[in-house]
N, C-alpha and C positions, 0 to 999 in steps of 0.2 A: 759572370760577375763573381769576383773573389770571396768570401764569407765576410769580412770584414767589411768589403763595400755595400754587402749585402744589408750587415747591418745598421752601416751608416746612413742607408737610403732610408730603414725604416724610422730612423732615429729622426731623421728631417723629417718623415711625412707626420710623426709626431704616433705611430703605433704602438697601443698600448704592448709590455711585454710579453704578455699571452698568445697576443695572436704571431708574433715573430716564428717562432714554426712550421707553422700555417705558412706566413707569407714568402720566407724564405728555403722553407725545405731544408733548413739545418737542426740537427738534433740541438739538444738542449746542451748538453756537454759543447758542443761548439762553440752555440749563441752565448755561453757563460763565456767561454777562452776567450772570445771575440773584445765582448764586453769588459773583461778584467784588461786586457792590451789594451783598449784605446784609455780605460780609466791608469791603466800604469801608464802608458805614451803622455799625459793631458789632454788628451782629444774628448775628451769625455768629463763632466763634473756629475757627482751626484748630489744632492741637497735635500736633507729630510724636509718632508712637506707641514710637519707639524711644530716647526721652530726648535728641533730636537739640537742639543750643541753640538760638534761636528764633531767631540770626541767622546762621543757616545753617553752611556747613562751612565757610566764611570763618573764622568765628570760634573754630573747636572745635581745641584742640590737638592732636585725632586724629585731622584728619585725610588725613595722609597714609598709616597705617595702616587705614582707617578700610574696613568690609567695605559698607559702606552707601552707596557710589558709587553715584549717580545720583538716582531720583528716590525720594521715602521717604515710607511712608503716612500720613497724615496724621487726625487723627478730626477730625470736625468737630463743633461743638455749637453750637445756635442758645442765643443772649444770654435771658434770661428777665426782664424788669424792669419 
């Protein structure tokens, strides 16, 4: 299995990203290449989980208040088409 398909399977079985590793035997530097290709392809969206705007805290009125400094979890869903 190629790394990409590698990753795609985990993406369907719905695996958290930690354990991808583990499940596929690709270093992290891969699983990142992998992941960055199918999000540059669209085969990939990702969606902050906490209603974050999609052009980051640049954009969000709140955030200088904002409890969500730093880095914010993201879901990811493979494109279906």
């Amino acid at each position: 299995m190629t790394p990409l398909a590698a990753v795609r399977e985990q993406l369907r079985l719905g695996t958290p990203l930690r354990d991808f590793p583990r499940r596929t035997g690709l270093s992290s530097d891969v699983l990142n290449a992998a992941l960055d290709h199918l999000r540059y392809t669209g085969e990939l969206t990702t969606t902050p989980l906490a209603g974050c705007p999609a052009q980051g805290c640049g954009g969000c009125a709140s955030a200088r208040a904002c409890a969500l400094r730093g880095p914010v979890a993201l879901r990811l869903q493979l494109v279906h088409g």
